[in-house]
N, C-alpha and C positions, 0 to 999 in steps of 0.2 A: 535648752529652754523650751522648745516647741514639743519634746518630751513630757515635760511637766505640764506645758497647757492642758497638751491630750487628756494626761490624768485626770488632771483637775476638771475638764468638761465630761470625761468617761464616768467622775467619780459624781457631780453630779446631776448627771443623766440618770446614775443610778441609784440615788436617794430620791430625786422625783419621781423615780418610777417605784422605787419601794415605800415609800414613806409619804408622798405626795407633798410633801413640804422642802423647804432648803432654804437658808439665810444667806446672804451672799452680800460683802462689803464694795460699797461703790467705788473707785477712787478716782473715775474720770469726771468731766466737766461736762457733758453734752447735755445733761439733762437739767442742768440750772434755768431755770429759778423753783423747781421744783425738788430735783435731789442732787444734794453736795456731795460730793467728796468725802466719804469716814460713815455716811450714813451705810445703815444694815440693810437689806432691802429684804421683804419676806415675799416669798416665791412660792405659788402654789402650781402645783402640774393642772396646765388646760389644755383641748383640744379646739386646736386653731379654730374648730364648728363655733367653738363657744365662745371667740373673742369678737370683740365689738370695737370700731376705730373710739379711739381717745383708751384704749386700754394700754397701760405698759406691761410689755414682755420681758422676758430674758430670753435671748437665742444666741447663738452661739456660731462663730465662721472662721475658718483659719485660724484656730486655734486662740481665739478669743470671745469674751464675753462682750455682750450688748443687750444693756436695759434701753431700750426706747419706746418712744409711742405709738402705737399701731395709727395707722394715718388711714388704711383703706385694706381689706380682705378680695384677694384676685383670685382668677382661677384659670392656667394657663394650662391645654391638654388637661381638661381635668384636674389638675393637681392645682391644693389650693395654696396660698403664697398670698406672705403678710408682707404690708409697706408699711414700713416705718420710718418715724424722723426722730434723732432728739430734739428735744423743746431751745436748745440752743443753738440749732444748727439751721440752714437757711436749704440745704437740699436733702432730698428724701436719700434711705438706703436702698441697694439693690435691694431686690424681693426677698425675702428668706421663705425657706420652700420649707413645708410640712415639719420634717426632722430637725432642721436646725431650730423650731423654739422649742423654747426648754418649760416654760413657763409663765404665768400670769402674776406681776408684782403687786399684790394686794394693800401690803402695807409699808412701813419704814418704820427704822427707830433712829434718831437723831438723840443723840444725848440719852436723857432721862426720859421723854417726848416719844407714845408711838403715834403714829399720823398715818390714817388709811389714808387709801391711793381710790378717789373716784371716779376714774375718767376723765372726761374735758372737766370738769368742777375742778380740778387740779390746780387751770391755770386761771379759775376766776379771779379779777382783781389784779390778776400778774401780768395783763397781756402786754403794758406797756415796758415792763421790766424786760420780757422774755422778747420783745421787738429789738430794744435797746442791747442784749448779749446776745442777739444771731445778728444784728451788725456792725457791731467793734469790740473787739477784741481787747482795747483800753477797758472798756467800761467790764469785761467780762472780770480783766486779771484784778479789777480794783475791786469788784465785787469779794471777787477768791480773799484777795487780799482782806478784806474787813471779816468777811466771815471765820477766818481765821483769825484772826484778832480778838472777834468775840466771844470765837471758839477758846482760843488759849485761857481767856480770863473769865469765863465762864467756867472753866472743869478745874480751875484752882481748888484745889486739897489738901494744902496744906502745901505742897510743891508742883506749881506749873505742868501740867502733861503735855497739853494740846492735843492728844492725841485718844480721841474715845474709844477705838475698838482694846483699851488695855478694860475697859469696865466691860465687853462682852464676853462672858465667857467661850473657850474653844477656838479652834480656826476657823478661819472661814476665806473661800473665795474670793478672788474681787472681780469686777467688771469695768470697763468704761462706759 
C-alpha cells in the first residue's frame, strides 16, 4: 500500500511539473463545508512565493494527500513553510516545507457544477456551518449523511449511482 502511495504522489509530482495542471478526487471530510467527499479538485502547480493564507493547496506527507487551507506563510532557516488547517478541523497542520506542496486548488467540480475556489470568500456565509463541524462530530456525520442523500437522488439516471466520479472521465487520485 505505501508502494502505491509513492506512485501515485511520484506520478503526480510529475504531471504538475510537466503539464502544470492535475485533477485529483477528494474523499476525505476535513474540508467541509467547503469541499465533500467525490468532488474533483483542479490543481494547478504554484510556488509557495505565490500563495496567499485563505488559499487551498494540495501537499503531500507520508505518503499521503492533503488539500487544505493555507492559514499563514513562515520561514524557518530560510526555508519557507506553509501552515495549514482544514476548514473542519479545530487544530492547524504541522508546516509543510517547500517540496511537499504540490499545488494551488483553483477550482472544484461537484456534479455537473464547476465552482472556483477564492480564498477566504470560500467560507463567506459558512462560518457558522464550518464552527458547527470543527466541534461535533454528530453534526459533521449528519451533514455527510444528507449530502449523500442528496447526492444519491440527485445523479438518478435512470439507476441510482450515488456515486459521481463514474461521469468523470480517467482515473484520478484522491486525497483527504
Amino acid at each position: 500500500m505505501q508502494e502505491r502511495a509513492a506512485i501515485e504522489i511520484s506520478l503526480a509530482e510529475e504531471v504538475l511539473r510537466s503539464y502544470g495542471k492535475l485533477r485529483i478526487l477528494a474523499r476525505g471530510s476535513s474540508m467541509i463545508p467547503t469541499i465533500f467527499p467525490g468532488d474533483v479538485l483542479l490543481v494547478e502547480h504554484s510556488l509557495c512565493q505565490r500563495l496567499r493564507p485563505g488559499d487551498v493547496v494540495l501537499a503531500q506527507r507520508d505518503g499521503r494527500f492533503f488539500a487544505h487551507r493555507v492559514v499563514r506563510l513562515t520561514a524557518l532557516g530560510g526555508s519557507p513553510r506553509v501552515i495549514t488547517c482544514g476548514d473542519a478541523l479545530s487544530e492547524e497542520d504541522p508546516a509543510f516545507f517547500h517540496g511537499e506542496i504540490l499545488g494551488r486548488v483553483t477550482s472544484m467540480v461537484r456534479g455537473d457544477k464547476w465552482i472556483p475556489l477564492a480564498g477566504d470568500e470560500d467560507l463567506k456565509g459558512k462560518h457558522l456551518l464550518q464552527w458547527a463541524v470543527r466541534h461535533s462530530q454528530i453534526i459533521t456525520a449528519g451533514i455527510l449523511w444528507l449530502y449523500s442523500r442528496l447526492n444519491l437522488r440527485l445523479n438518478r439516471g435512470g439507476q441510482p449511482t450515488g456515486d459521481r466520479r463514474a461521469r468523470i472521465p480517467g482515473k484520478l487520485a484522491e486525497c483527504s
